[in-house]
C-alpha positions as CSV (number, residue, x, y, z in Angstrom):
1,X,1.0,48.0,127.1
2,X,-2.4,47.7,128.3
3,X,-4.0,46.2,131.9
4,X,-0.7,47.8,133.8
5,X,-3.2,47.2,137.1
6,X,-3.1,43.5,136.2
7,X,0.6,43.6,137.3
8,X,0.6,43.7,140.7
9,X,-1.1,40.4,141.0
10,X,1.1,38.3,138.5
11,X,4.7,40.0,139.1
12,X,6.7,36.6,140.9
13,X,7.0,33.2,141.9
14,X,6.7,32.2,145.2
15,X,9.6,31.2,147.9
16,X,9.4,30.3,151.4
17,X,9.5,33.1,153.8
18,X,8.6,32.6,157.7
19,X,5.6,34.9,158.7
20,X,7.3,35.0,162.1
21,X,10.7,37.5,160.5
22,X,11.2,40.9,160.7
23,X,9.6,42.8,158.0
24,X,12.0,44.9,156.0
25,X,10.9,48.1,153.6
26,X,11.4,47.7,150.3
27,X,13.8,51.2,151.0
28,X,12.2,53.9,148.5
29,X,14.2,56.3,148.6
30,X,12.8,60.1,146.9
31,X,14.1,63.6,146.1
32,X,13.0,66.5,144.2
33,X,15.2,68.8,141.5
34,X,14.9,72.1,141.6
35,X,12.8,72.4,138.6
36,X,10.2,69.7,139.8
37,X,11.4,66.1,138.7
38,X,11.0,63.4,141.3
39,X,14.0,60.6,141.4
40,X,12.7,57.8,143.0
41,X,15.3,55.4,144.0
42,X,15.2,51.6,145.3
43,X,18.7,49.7,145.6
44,X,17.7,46.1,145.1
45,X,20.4,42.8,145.5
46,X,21.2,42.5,142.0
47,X,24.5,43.7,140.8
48,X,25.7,45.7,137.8
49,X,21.5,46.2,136.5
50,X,19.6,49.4,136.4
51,X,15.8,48.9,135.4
52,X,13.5,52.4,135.2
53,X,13.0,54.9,132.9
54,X,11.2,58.1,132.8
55,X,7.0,58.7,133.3
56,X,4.5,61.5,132.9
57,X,1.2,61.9,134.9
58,X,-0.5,61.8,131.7
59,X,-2.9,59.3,130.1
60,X,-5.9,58.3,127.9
61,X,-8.0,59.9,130.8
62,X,-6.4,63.0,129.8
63,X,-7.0,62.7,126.4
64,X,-9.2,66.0,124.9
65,X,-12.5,64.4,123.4
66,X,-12.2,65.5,120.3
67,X,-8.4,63.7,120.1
68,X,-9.0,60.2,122.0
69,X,-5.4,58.6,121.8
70,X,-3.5,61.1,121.9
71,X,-1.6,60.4,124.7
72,X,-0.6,57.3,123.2
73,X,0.1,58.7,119.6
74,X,2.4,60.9,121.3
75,X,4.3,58.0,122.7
76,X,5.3,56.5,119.4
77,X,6.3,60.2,118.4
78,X,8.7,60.1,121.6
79,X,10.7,57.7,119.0
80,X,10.4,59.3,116.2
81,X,14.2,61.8,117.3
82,X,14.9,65.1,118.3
83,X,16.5,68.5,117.8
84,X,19.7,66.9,118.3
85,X,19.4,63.1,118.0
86,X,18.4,61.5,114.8
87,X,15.7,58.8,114.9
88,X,18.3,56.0,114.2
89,X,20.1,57.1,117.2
90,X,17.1,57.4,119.8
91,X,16.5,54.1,118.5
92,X,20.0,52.7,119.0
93,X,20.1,54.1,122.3
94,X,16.9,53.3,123.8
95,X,16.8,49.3,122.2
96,X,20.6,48.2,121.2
97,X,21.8,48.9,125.2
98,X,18.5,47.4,126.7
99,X,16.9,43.7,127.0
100,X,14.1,42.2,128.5
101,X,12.0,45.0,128.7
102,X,9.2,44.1,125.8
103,X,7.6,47.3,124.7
104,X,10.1,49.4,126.3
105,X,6.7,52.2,126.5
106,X,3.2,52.2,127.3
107,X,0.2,54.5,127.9
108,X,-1.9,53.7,130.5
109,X,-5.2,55.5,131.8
110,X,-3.3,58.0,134.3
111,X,0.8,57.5,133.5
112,X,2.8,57.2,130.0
113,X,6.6,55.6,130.6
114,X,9.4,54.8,128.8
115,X,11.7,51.8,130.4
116,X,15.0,50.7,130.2
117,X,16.7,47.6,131.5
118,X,20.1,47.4,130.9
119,X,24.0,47.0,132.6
120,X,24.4,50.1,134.8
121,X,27.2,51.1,132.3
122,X,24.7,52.2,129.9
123,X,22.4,54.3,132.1
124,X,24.2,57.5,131.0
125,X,23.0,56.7,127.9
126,X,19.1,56.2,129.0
127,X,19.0,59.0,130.7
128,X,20.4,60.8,128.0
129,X,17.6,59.6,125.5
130,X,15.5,60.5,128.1
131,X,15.9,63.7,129.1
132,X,16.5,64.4,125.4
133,X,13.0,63.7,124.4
134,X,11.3,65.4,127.3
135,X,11.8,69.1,126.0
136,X,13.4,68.8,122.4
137,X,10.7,66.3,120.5
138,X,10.3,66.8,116.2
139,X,7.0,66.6,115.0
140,X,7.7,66.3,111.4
141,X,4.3,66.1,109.2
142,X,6.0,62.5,107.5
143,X,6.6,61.2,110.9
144,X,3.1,61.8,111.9
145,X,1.8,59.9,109.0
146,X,4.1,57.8,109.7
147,X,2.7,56.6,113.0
148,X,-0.4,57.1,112.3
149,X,-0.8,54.2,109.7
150,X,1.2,51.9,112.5
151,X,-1.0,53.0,115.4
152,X,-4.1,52.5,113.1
153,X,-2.6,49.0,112.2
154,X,-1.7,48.1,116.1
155,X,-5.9,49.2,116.8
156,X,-7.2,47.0,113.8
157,X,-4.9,44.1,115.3
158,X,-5.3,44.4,118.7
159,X,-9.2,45.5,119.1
160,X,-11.1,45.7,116.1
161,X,-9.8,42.0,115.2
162,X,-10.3,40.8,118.8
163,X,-13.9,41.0,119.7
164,X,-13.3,39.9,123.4
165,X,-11.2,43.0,123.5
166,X,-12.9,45.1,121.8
167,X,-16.6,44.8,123.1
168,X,-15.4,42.8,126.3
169,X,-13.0,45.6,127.7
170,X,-14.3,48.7,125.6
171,X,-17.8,48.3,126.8
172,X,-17.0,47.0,130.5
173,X,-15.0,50.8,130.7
174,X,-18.2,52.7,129.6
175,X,-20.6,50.8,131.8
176,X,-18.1,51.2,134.6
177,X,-17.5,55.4,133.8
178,X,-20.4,56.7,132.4
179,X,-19.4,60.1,132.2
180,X,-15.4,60.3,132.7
181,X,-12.7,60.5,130.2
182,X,-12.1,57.0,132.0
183,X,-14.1,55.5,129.5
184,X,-11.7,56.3,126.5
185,X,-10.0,53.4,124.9
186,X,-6.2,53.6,125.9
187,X,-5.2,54.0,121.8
188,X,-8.3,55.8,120.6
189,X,-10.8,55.3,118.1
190,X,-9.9,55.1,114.4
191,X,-11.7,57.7,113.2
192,X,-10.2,60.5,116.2
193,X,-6.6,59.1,115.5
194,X,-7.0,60.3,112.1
195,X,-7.3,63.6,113.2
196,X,-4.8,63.9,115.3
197,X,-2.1,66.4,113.9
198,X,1.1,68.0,114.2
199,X,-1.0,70.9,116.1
200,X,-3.0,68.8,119.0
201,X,0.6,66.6,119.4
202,X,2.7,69.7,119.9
203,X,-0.1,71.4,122.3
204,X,-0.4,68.3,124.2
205,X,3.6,67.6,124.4
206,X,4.1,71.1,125.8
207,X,1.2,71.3,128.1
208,X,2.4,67.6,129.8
209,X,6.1,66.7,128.9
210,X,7.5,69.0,131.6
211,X,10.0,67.9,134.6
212,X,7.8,69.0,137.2
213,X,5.1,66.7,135.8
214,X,7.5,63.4,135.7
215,X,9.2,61.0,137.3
216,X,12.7,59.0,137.2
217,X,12.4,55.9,138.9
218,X,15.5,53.8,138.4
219,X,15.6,50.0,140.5
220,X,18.7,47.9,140.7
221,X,22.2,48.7,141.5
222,X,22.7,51.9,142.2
223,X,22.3,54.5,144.9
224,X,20.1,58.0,145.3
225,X,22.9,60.0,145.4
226,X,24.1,58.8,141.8
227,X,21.1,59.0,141.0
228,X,20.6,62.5,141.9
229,X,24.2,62.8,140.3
230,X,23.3,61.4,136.6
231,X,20.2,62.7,136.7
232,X,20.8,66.0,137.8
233,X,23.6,65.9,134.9
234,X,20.6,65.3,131.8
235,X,17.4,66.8,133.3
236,X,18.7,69.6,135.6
237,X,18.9,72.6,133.0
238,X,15.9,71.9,131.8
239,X,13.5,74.5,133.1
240,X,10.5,74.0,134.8
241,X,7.3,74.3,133.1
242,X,3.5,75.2,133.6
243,X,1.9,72.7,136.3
244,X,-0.6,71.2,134.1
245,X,-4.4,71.0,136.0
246,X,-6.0,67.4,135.7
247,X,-9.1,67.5,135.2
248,X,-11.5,64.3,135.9
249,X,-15.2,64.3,135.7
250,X,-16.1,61.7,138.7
251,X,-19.1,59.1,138.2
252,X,-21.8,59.0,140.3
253,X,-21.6,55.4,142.5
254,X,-24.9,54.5,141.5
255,X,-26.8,55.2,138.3
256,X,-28.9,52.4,138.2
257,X,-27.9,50.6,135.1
258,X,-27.1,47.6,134.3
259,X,-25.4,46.3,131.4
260,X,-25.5,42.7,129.5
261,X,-23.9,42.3,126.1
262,X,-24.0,39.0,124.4
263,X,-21.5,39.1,121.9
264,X,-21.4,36.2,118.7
265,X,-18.7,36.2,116.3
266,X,-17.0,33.3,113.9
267,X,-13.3,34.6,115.4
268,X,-14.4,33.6,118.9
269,X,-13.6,29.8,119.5
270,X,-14.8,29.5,123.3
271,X,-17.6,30.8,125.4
272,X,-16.7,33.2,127.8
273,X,-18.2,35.0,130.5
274,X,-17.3,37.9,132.5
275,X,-18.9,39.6,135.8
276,X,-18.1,42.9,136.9
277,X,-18.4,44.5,140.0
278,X,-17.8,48.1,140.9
279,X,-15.7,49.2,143.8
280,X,-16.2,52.1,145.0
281,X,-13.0,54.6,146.1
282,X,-13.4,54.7,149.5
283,X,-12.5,50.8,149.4
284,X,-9.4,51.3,147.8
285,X,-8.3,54.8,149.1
286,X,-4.9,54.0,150.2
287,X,-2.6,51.1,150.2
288,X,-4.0,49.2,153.1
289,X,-7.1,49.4,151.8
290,X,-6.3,47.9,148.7
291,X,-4.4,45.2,150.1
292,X,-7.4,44.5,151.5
293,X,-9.5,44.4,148.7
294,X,-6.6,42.5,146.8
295,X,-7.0,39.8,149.6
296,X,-10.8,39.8,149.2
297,X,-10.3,39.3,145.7
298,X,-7.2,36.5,145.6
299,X,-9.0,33.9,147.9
300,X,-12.1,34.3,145.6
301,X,-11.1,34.3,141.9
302,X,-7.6,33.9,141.2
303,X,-5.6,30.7,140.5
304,X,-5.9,27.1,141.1
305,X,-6.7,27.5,144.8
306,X,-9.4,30.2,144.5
307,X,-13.0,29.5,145.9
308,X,-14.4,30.0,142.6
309,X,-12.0,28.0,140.4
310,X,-12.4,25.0,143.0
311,X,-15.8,25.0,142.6
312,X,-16.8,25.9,138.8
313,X,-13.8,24.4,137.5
314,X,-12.6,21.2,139.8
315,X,-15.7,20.4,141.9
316,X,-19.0,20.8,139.8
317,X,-17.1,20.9,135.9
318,X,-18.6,23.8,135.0
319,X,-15.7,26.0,133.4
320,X,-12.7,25.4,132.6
321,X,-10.8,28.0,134.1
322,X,-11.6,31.0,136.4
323,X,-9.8,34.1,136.4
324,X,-10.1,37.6,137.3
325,X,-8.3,41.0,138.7
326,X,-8.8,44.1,140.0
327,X,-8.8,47.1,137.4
328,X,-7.8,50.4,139.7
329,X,-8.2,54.6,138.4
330,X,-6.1,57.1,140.1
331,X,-9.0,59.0,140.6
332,X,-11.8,57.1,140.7
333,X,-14.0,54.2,141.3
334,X,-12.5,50.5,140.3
335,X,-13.9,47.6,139.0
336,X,-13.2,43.9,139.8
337,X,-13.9,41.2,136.8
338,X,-14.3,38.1,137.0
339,X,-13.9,35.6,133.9
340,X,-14.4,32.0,132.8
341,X,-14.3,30.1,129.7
342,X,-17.4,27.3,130.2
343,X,-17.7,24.0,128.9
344,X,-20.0,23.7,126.1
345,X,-23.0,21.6,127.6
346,X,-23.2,24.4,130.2
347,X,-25.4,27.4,129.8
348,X,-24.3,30.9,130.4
349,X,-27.3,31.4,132.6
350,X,-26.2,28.0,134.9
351,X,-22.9,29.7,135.2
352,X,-24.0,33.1,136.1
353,X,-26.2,32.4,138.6
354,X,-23.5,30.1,140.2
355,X,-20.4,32.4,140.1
356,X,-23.1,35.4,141.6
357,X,-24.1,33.4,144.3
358,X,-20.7,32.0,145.6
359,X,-19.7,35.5,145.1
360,X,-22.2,37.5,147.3
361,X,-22.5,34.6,149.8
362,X,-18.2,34.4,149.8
363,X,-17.7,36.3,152.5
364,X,-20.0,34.7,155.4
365,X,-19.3,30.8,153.3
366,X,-16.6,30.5,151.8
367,X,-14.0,33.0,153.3
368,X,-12.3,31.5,156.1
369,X,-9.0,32.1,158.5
370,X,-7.1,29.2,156.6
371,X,-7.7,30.4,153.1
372,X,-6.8,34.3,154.6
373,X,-3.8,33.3,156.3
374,X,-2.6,30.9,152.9
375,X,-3.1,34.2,151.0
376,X,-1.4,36.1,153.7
377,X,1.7,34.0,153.2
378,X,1.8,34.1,149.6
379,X,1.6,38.1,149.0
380,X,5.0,38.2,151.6
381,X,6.5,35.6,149.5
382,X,6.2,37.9,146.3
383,X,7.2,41.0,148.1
384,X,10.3,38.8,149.4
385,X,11.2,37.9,145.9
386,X,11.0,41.2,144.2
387,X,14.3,42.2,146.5
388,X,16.1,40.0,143.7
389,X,14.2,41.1,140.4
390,X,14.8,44.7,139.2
391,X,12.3,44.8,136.5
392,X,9.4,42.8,138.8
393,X,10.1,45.3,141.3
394,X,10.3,48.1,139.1
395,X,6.6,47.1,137.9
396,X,5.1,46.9,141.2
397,X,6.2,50.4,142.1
398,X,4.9,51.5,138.9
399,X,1.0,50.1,140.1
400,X,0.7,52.2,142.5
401,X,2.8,55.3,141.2
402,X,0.1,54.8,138.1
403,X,-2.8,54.8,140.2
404,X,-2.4,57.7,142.8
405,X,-0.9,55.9,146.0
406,X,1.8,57.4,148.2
407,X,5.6,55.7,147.9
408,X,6.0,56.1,151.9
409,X,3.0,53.0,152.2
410,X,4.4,51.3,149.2
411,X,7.8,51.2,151.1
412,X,6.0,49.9,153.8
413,X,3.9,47.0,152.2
414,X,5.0,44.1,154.1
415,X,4.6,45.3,157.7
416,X,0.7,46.5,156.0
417,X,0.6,42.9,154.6
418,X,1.5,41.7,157.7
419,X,-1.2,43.9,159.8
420,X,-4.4,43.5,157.9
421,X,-6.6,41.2,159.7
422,X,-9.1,38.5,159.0
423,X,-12.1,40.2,159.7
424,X,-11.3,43.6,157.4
425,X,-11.2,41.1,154.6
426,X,-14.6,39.3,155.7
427,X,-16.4,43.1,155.9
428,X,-14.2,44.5,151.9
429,X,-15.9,41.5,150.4
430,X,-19.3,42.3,152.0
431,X,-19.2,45.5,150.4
432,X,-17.7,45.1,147.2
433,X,-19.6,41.6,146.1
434,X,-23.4,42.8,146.9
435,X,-26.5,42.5,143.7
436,X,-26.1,46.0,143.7
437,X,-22.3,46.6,142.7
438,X,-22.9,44.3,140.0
439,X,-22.7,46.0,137.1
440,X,-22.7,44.1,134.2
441,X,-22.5,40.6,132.4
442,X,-20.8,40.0,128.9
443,X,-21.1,36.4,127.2
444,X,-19.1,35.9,124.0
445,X,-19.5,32.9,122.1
446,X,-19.1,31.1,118.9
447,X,-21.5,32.1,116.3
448,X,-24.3,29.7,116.3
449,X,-25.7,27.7,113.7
């Protein structure tokens, strides 16, 4: 449910494509209903599938201060049945038709969906569900308690029980946003979800749950104009509601601080270290210049053939693995982190100083045209296979629908794959991996002694 932004750099295998063939758009296709829904449409080469579902530009970031995870507690409500449709039979809909779609909902910092993937015979019935929920939602004082105790229980599980999460990604979010509602955890805090009621849900529901504040996207076998068709037939008579104003309190680039947490605990079995470095909007303002960064990123710190994992973890035996990824706000600045697990005759200060110095060196030492044009290669290779996946592709829209982009660049990602050149990448990782971007260090370990 969490780290949606993670996707976009794990979503497929790779296959051979020549660099040399014409670049095709992934074809998104988009239209608007009277009363403000967007359908957003891509006809993939899988047959008889439909993957998609239904998502409001509403997140944690939205969340009131006085209810952090709210947005999320009202997505386990969205389950919880209607006006007309019993909770066993939202529930019957939305899981017995569907497969391979995991949680089937999340809340992220910017977007809240609710996916389906099922044979196209049953996307009458999604939509149904759908459409269903958006306007017509109970909020029933036993349901709420109801959730409550199992969004309570999914918190203890998931964070408090997880130190690595909890103080790893909690605290890298306040050091990155300062000030912005950015800094919320994604499912609250304990004692905030406890006062969440029936009133807050309802206000929040009506204010954001609102056709001209969503989106169908729907990926597979099928057309826009059936979309437009079966869509039109559940969500047209609904009627448009208040546009709902955003509001996002922007941090300042540079503050100043700089944060270090070193973090023991008897649950953790394995040291870890993680380096964060901010990057700033204008570096990631559209989807070139993400690409850009992406590439930046991909030859430096992620997988087996990364500059940093060939050095800590195959060269010198200094880690044992190397990972990292880009975490992106819709309206606001990003941060990159990188991560290792080190061996145990290593000290954390051996391994900072030698991830921070291949990284702010990278780009005049390390970056070259071969490792750029290997990358290069590789992202049209995923963007190939996703033609064949409806759920993969499904996912990768989703990134950048999540985090503010425009679907007429996304629909063009290969030919600006294909365009971005060698020495764009060389200047993005000048920029972004500079002493002063880095923002913080956390080091959790096995408790000593």
């Amino acid at each position: 449910m969490q780290i949606l932004n993670r996707i976009f750099l794990t979503v497929c295998v790779l296959v051979a494509l020549s660099l040399t063939s014409f670049a095709e758009k992934i074809n998104v296709q988009e239209t608007t209903l009277d009363n403000g829904l967007r359908i957003i449409v891509i006809k993939t080469n899988v047959k008889d599938i439909v993957c998609g579902g239904v998502g409001y530009f509403v997140g944690s970031g939205d969340d009131p201060r006085n209810v952090v995870g709210i947005s999320h507690f009202l997505e386990h409500m969205m389950f919880r049945g209607t006006k007309h449709l019993s909770m066993e039979k939202v529930r019957e809909l939305a899981y017995d038709y569907n497969e391979n779609w995991g949680s089937r909902a999340f809340t992220s910092f910017d977007v809240t969906f609710f996916g389906h993937t099922s044979n196209k015979a049953f996307l009458d019935s999604n939509l149904k569900v759908d459409a269903e929920r958006m306007r017509n939602l109970l909020f029933r004082e036993s349901d709420i308690e109801k959730e409550r105790k199992i969004i309570i229980e999914e918190r203890k599980r998931r964070v408090e029980s997880n130190p690595i999460t909890h103080y790893m990604e909690e605290a890298a979010w306040k050091a990155t946003y300062l000030y912005s509602s950015y800094s919320y955890p994604l499912s609250g805090y304990l004692d905030q979800i406890m006062a969440c009621d029936k009133e807050a849900l309802q206000k929040h529901y009506d204010r954001y749950y609102v056709p001209n504040n969503a989106f169908v996207l729907l990926v597979g076998d099928i057309t826009l104009e059936e979309a437009v068709e079966k869509v039109s037939k559940y969500f047209g008579g609904i009627p448009k509601g208040k546009d709902p104003k955003r509001s996002r309190i922007i941090d300042p680039k540079d503050t100043g601080l700089k944060f270090t947490i070193d973090r023991e605990s008897k649950s953790i079995a394995v040291h870890n270290l993680n380096v964060i470095y901010r990057v700033d909007r204008d570096l990631i303002g559209d989807v070139k210049k993400l690409s850009i960064a992406e590439f930046a990123l991909e030859i430096l710190a992620r997988g087996e053939s990364s500059v940093l994992y060939q050095t800590l973890v195959d060269k010198e035996k200094l880690s044992y693995v190397v990972d990292s990824y880009l975490d992106v706000r819709a309206f606001d600045n990003a941060r990159i982190n990188i991560a290792t697990v080190f061996r145990e005759n290593q000290s954390k200060k051996n391994v900072y100083k030698k991830i921070t110095a291949i990284a702010e060196s990278y780009a005049d030492k390390y970056l070259t045209k071969e490792l750029f044009e290997k990358e290069k290669k590789k992202q049209l290779d995923q963007i190939e296979m996703l033609k064949d996946d409806p759920y993969s592709m499904t996912m990768f829209v989703l990134t950048y629908l999540i985090n503010g982009y425009r679907l007429d660049e996304v629909d063009n990602i290969e030919n600006i794959i294909r365009g971005v050149k060698f020495e764009e990448v060389v200047e993005t990782a000048r920029k972004i991996f500079n002493k002063k971007n880095r923002i913080m260090r956390i080091y959790s370990h096995p408790e000593l002694g």
